[in-house]
Legacy VTK file of the C-alpha trace (Angstrom):
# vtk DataFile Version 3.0
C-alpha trace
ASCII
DATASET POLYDATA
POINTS 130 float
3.992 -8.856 9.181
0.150 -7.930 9.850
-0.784 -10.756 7.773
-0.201 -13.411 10.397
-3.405 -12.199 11.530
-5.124 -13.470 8.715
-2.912 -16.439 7.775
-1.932 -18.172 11.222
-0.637 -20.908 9.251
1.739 -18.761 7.283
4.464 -17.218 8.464
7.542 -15.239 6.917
10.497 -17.921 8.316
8.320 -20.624 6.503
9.651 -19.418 3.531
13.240 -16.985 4.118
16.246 -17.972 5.876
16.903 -14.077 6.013
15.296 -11.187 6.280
16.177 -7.472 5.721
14.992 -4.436 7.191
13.224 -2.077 4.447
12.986 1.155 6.925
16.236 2.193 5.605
14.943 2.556 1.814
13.862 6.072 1.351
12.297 5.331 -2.098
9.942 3.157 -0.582
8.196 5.760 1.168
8.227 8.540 -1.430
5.207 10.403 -1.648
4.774 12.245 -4.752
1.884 14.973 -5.252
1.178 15.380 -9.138
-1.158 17.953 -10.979
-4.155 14.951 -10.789
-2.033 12.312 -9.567
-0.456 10.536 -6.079
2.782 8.758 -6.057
3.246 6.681 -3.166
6.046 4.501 -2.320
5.067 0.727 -1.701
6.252 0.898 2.396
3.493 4.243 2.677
1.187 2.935 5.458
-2.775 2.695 5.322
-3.239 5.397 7.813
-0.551 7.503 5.982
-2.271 6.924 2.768
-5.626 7.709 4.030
-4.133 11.315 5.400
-2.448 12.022 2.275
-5.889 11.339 0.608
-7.779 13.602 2.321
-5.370 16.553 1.961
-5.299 16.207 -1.665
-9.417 15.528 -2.273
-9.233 18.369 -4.456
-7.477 16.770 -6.731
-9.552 14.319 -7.685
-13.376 13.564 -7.034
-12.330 9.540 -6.144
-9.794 10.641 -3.282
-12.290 10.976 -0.569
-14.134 7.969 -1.237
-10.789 5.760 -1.636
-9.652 7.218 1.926
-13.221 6.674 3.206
-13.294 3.071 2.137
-9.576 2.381 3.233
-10.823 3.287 7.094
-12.926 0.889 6.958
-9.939 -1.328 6.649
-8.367 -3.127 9.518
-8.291 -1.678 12.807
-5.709 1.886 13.316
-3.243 -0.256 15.403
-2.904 -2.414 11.697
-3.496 0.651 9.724
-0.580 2.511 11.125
1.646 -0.555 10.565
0.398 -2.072 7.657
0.949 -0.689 4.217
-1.044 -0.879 1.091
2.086 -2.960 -1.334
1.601 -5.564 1.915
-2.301 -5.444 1.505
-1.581 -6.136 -2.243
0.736 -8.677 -1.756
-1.692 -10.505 0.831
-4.070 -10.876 -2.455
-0.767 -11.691 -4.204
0.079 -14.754 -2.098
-3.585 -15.711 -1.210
-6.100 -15.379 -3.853
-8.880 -16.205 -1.407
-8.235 -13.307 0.531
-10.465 -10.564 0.375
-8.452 -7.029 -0.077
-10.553 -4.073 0.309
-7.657 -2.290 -0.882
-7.235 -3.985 -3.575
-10.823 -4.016 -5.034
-10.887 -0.138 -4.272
-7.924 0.522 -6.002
-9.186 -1.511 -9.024
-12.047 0.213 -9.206
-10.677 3.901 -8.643
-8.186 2.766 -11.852
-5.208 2.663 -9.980
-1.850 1.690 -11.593
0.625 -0.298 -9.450
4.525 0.441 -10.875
7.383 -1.659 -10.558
10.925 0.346 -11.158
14.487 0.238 -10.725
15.648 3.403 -8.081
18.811 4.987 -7.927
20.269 3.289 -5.056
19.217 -0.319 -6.989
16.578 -1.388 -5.113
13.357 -2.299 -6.722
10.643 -0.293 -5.955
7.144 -0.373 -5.843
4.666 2.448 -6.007
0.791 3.156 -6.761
0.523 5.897 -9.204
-3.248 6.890 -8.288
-4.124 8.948 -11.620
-7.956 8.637 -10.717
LINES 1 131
130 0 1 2 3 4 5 6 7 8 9 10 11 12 13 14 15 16 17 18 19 20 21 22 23 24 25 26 27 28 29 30 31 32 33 34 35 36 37 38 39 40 41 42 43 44 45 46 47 48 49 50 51 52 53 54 55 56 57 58 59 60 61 62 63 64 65 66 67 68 69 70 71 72 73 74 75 76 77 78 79 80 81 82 83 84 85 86 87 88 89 90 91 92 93 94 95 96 97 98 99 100 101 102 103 104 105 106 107 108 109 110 111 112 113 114 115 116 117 118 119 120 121 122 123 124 125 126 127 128 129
């Protein structure tokens, strides 16, 4: 939980009696690499998200700059932890707080996706069509 960095006063056990480890959902860190397009799965860290970027700037003229701007996020120990659906749901839970990545992702047009997997999980993924 990287957020406790933020929000000292807020932690996880405030709210959940129980928690469950997400590391064993494979959907959650799908990476999908469309014509124009990135799929990423909602557990895809920052620093994995910058990488995957980079190697598809080609793609799209807005990749570069969204990797660019997402460096400028955090600090690489946070970055490497810390993924972009937790960034998101920092704004989510705390409207005061000031997400990079979520005003760069607005602005680059990207969609966030909520589905239903296979193994009946929910999901969450940023489809960055941009």
């Amino acid at each position: 939980d990287t957020g406790k960095g933020v929000y000292k006063t807020s932690s996880p056990s405030d709210y959940f009696d129980i928690f469950i480890d997400l590391k064993g959902i494979s959907e959650l860190y799908e990476i999908q690499v469309l014509a124009a397009a990135l799929k990423v799965g909602a557990a895809v860290t920052l620093s994995n998200l910058i990488d995957l970027l980079l190697a598809n700037k080609s793609k799209s003229t807005n990749f570069e700059d969204l990797a660019d701007h997402i460096l400028k996020v955090a600090n690489v120990a946070i970055r490497n932890v810390g993924s972009w659906a937790g960034n998101l749901m920092l704004t989510h839970e705390h409207s005061d707080f000031p997400s990079d990545v979520f005003t760069v992702m607005a602005a680059a047009g990207a969609t966030v996706s909520i589905g239903v997997c296979i193994c009946v999980c929910m999901c969450v993924y940023v489809c960055m069509c941009v």
